[in-house]
Phi, psi and omega in degrees: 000317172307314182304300152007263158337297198301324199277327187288337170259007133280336152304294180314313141333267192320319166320301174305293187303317167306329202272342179247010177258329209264348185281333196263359199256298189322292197322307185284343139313298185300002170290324186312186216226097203275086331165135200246095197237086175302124170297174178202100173308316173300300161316337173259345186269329174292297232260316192269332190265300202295359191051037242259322198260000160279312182351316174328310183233110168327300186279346172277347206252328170270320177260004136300345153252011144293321184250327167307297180308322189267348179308284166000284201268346186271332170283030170254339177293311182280353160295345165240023148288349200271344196268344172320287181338305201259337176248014175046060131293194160215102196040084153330328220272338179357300201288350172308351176079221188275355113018276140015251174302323187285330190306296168317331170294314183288315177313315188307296197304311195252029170251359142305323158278005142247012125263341143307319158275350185268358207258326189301313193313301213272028166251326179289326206286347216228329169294275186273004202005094186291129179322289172305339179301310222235002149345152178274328186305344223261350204287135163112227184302307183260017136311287150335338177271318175264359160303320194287320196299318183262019171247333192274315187304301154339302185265327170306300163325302182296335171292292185313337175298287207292317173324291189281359150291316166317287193312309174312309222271316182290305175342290182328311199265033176050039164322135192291313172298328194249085197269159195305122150185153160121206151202142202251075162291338178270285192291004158278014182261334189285289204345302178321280216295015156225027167278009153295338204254145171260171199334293205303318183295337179261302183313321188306305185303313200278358170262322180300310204298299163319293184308323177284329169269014174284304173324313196293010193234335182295301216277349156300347173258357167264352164291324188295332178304315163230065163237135150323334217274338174308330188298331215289316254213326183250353178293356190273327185283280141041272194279346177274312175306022201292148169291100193294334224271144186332152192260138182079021188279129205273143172250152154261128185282115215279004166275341169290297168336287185317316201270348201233000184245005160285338188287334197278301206221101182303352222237014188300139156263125167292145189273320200273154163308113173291318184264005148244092174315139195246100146337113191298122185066170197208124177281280184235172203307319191310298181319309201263163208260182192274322178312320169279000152276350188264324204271332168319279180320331152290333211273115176294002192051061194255330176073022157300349178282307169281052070346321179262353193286148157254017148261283170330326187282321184256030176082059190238162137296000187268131163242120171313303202280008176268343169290297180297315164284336178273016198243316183284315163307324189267016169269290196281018173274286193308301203321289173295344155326288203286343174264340167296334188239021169060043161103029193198131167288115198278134178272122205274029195066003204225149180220159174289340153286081180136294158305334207229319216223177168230149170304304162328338169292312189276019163242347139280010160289158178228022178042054168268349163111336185298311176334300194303298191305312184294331185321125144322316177233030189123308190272173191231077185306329171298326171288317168320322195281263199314338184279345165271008200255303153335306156315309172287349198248313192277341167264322214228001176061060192230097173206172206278158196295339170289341167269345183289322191285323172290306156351295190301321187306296191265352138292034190238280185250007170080013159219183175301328208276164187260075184201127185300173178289341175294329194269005204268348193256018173270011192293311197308337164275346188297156187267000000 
């Protein structure tokens, strides 16, 4: 009964605690600006279940579908490590028979193939060093962060292995407690090297173990809340809410509309409020819509996008995913702001423009699309780029001088180039 108690009030506790980490993620998407994103259910089931757009690159796209699939399917095992718990059984689920056994069997393989791929990930990343892996935004927090996961996904794995060898092992010898089920294709390989040990040492191993991978899931479901690892949970919303609309199609800004469709149509209603006035473009995270904040909060670091950037490539300073991550610190910046003043935000001097992110970064884009196409789950960093490019030229007039002269051009001659409208058919007489 004590063992009992203990595992419900880690449940109960990890619970709680996720449910009030995952309510501040909410809060801080819903700061965004709000904004009308028809779902689309085909796209999240093609893109986030089917994994559709991993696809691209082989070899990361098979062992990312060794640990999705088996992350999936191995958590039909801890329901019945969670009903072990609470009602101190033992392998509930038993009675299902040859069933069962296979179900245990099949979990065995792939919980082997997620370790086999957690083990390969962290070889590309610390090892062969794969380029997008080792990036300098990668330096620091997020490097450590998918170091812990795929070490942690590792001992976790391992623990269950090292569990169902004891157990298989107490089975043999007709343990009063441990009654014959399940079938180990894996961990019947550990088993030999613990026939040597008696009873009392394997229930001890085969328990420490189950307690470790049980913890081991409490503390992984309260780490995604500031872990990239969060993308586990959000590519799915993510993706269904994906932007369907031809890729580079310009939103009009309905405040700009107010100021320029009245000259045209005397009979114009303006959409926006006139006493509350909108910032043109976006200066901080406040600015941006709750979607590009939810694509913030997704972003796998995986860095296909600047992989794919041809600025990034030829030495631009723009990194797309260094543009994402760097909108998701300064969220959870405003975030611990708003919790600090009891809910209410103080203005800290700082913004994603400028602080976080530089002009030079967002005037090396050249809006082609790629970041976007490559995205895995979706997101769209071109957008975020262009709504800071708005900001500087329609708020602060701050743009590179080659835009300025065109600018000047087309209030001037109705087109970029520097010729009146009178001159323009004049091509048409040259010989």
């Amino acid at each position: 009964m004590i063992s009992s108690g203990i595992f419900c009030i880690l449940l109960i506790g990890a619970s709680a605690l996720f449910y009030i980490n995952i309510k501040k993620v909410r809060r801080n998407i819903l700061l965004g600006k709000d904004v009308e994103v028809k779902g689309d259910l085909k796209t999240m089931l093609r893109v986030a279940f089917g994994q559709s757009k991993m696809a691209t690159r082989p070899i990361p796209f098979i062992l990312h579908l060794f640990v999705y699939v088996g992350f999936v399917l191995i958590n039909i095992e801890v329901l019945e490590m969670f009903v072990d718990g609470v009602f101190q059984t033992h392998r509930a689920f038993s009675f299902l028979g040859g069933f069962y056994n296979f179900l245990i069997g099949f979990f065995e393989v792939l919980a082997f193939l997620v370790t086999f791929g957690c083990a390969v990930f962290l070889i590309r990343r610390n090892i062969v060093h794969v380029k997008r892996l080792v990036m300098k935004e990668l330096n620091g927090w997020a490097k450590t962060d998918a170091n812990i996961i795929l070490c942690s996904e590792i001992i976790m794995m391992s623990a269950l292995f090292l569990m169902n060898a004891a157990d298989q092992t107490l089975q043999v010898r007709g343990n009063e407690h441990y009654t014959t089920a399940g079938s180990f294709p894996v961990s019947q390989f550990i088993a030999p090297f613990l026939t040597n040990m008696n009873d009392g040492t394997l229930i001890f191993m085969e328990r420490f173990c189950w307690w470790l991978h049980i913890v081991g899931i409490f503390g992984f479901l309260n780490y995604l809340p500031i872990s990239k690892h969060l993308h586990i949970l959000l590519a799915f919303p993510n993706t269904y809410y994906s932007n369907l609309k031809p890729k580079g199609e310009f939103s009009t800004l309905a405040s700009v509309t107010d100021v320029v469709a009245p000259n045209f149509d005397p009979a114009y209603q303006p959409q926006t409020d006139p006493n509350n006035p909108q910032r043109f473009g976006v200066k901080d995270v406040q600015d941006l819509t709750w979607k590009n904040l939810l694509d913030a909060y997704s972003c796998t670091e995986c860095g296909r996008c600047t992989s794919s950037c041809p600025q990034n490539i030829t030495g631009k300073k723009l990194s797309p995913r260094k543009i994402i991550m760097d909108t998701r610190d300064r969220l959870e910046e405003v975030g611990k702001n708003i919790d600090k003043n009891k809910g209410v935000f103080v203005d800290d001097g700082k913004a994603l423009l400028g602080d976080y992110v530089t002009h030079e970064e967002i005037w090396a884009c050249n809006t082609c699309n790629a970041c976007v196409q490559e995205c895995p789950v979706n997101i769209n960093p071109l957008e975020i780029i262009l709504e800071m490019r708005r900001y500087l030229v329609m708020e602060e007039s701050n743009s590179p001088a080659e835009l300025n002269g065109m600018f000047s051009n087309v209030e001037n001659n109705g087109a970029p180039w520097q010729f009146s409208p009178s001159d323009r058919a004049n091509w048409i007489n040259e010989q």
